[in-house]
C-alpha positions, -999 to 999 in steps of 0.1 A, spaced: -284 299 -158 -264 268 -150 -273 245 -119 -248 219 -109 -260 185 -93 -242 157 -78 -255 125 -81 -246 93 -63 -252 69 -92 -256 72 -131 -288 58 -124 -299 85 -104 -285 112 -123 -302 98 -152 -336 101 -133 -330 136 -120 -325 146 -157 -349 127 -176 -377 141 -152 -360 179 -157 -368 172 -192 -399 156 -189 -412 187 -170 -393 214 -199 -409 195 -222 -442 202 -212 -441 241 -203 -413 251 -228 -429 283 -243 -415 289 -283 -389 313 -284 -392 353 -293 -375 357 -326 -340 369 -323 -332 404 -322 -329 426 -358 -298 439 -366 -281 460 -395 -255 431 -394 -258 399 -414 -248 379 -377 -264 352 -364 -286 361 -330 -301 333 -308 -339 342 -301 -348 349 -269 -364 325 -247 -396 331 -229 -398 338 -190 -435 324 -189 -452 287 -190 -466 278 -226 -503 279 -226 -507 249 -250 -526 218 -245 -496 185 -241 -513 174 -277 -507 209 -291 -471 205 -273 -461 177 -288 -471 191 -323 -452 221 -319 -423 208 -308 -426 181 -334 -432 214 -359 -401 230 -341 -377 201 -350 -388 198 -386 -380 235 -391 -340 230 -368 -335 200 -390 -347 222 -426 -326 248 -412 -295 229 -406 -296 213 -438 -296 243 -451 -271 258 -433 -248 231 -441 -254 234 -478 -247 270 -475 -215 265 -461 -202 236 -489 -178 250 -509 -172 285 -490 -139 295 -471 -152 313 -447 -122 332 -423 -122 340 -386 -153 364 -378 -176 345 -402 -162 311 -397 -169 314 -362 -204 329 -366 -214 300 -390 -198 271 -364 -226 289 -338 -250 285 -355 -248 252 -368 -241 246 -326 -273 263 -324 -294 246 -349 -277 210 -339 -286 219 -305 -323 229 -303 -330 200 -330 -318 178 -309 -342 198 -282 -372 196 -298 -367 157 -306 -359 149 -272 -390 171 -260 -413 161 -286 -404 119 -277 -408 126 -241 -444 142 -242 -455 111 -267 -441 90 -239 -462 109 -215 -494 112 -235 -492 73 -238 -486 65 -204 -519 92 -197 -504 101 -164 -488 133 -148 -467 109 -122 -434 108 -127 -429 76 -116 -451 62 -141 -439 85 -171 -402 71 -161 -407 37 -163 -425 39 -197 -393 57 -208 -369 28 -192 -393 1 -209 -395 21 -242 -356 25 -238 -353 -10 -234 -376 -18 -270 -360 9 -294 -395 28 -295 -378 59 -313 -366 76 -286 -331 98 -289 -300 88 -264 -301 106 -233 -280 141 -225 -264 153 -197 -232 175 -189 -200 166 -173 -183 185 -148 -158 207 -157 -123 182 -150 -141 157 -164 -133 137 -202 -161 150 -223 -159 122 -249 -164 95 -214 -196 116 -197 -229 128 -207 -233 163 -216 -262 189 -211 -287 206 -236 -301 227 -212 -338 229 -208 -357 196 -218 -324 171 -226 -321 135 -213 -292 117 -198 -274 101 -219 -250 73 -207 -217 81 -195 -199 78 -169 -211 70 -131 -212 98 -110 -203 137 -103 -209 172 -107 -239 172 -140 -252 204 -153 -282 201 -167 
């Protein structure tokens, strides 16, 4: 689904999305595998309609798990692909799913940091998990930039974009439509 919000202030929108992520962070359940098929095309898995039923620690370690394996993927991927021509169907198959595996790497990363964040803080406010993330924004602590989408009229390359479940503002422009 998409959901479009409107935001009077980056900083705002920021906070709507970081807490969005914060909270898909904690109950994103892992994905079904993808469906099997005759055909050598790539299929994205299916995700889950239900809560995970994970502890936060075991969480974290699964996403942590979860980006290891996009990142193993994509490098492979990306080997794959040096040196071969691929030509319209195949080229296009292969540009989604190194879209996919960029995307749900960068996912899991922003997950992963934002339950550390949390554990740290040892609170299930907000509040408190969003200004750890401002102060650890403000230090380099390892987090990754922020994500968010623009609206549709806007410049992509000026606004945030979106990740979909569990991704983070990232800095962009001030306000307007955002789908998260």
């Amino acid at each position: 689904r998409v959901f479009l919000f409107q935001a009077p202030s980056l900083e705002q929108m920021q906070s709507w999305v970081t807490r969005i992520n914060v909270v898909a962070a904690m109950f994103s359940a892992p994905p079904f595998p993808a469906a099997v098929s005759s055909q050598r095309k790539f299929s994205r898995p299916l995700l889950p309609s239900a809560a995970t039923r994970l502890s936060q620690e075991e969480q974290v370690r699964t996403h942590e798990a979860k980006l290891k394996a996009m990142a193993s993927e994509l490098r492979e991927h990306r080997a794959a692909q040096l040196g071969r021509k691929a030509r319209g169907k195949e080229a296009e198959e292969q540009r989604q799913k190194e879209a996919y595996l960029e995307f749900e790497k960068s996912r899991y990363g922003t997950y992963a940091a934002l339950l550390r964040v949390k554990l740290k803080v040892g609170s299930e406010e907000l509040d408190a998990v969003e200004a750890a993330l401002a102060q650890a924004g403000s230090s380099e602590d390892g987090l990754p930039p922020a994500h968010s989408s623009p609206s549709p009229q806007a410049n992509p390359s000026s606004q945030p974009r979106a990740q979909g479940p569990g991704s983070e503002p990232r800095t962009g422009a001030s306000s307007g439509r955002w789908k998260l």
